[in-house]
C-alpha positions, 0 to 999 in steps of 0.5 A: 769383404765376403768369403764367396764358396760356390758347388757346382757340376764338374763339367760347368767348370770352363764356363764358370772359370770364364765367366769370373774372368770376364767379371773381373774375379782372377783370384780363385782356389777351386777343389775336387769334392764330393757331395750329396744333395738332391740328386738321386743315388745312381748304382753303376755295376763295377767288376761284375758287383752292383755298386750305390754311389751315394756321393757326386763328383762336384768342383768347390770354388772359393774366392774372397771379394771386396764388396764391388765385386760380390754380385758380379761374381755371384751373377757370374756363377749362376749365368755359368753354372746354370743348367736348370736340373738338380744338382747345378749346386749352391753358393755360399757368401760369408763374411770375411773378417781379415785378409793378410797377403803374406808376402808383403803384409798387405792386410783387408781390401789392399791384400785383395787383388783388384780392388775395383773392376776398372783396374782389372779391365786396364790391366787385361787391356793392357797385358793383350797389348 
């Protein structure tokens, strides 16, 4: 199981959301953050005073995976992420140790939510129908 936490550009966010879709990842938290990396800093003038905005609008996605679903998920941000300028943003894969749904005490692999993608397409063909 990996913890997978991607950065990326606000306005990438429909693309990214769709493209998890398509691969199979339904289980997401996504939060507005802001950061710096290697973008420049930009002032923008605000009530007649200049202002440094050192700090970029970002939108931080997390999800944890069972392992056949890491790279998927991983090729399926860079596709949708990927503008090719600086500050398209980072993923970070991590190991995950223990998942525990709450509700029903369900621990690991059976807490993740599917555990395969071919569970995942029958139930999209089956809920389209």
């Amino acid at each position: 199981m990996k913890l997978i936490s991607c950065i990326i550009r606000p306005d990438r966010l429909a693309s990214v959301k769709e493209a998890l879709f398509r691969a199979g990842i339904t289980g997401l938290t996504i939060t507005r953050a802001s950061g710096h990396g290697g973008e420049r800093d930009t002032v923008t003038v605000r009530r007649g005073s200049k202002l440094l905005m050192q700090f970029h609008e970002k939108i931080k996605i997390e999800m944890a995976c069972s392992e056949p679903f890491v790279a998927a998920t991983v090729n399926a941000i860079i596709t949708a992420a990927r503008t090719g300028a600086v500050g398209d943003g980072k993923i970070f894969v991590q190991p995950l140790e223990q998942v525990i749904r709450i509700r029903t005490g369900e621990r690991d692999n059976a807490a993740l939510t599917p555990v395969t993608v071919a569970e995942v397409q029958k139930h999209s063909l089956e809920a389209q129908r």
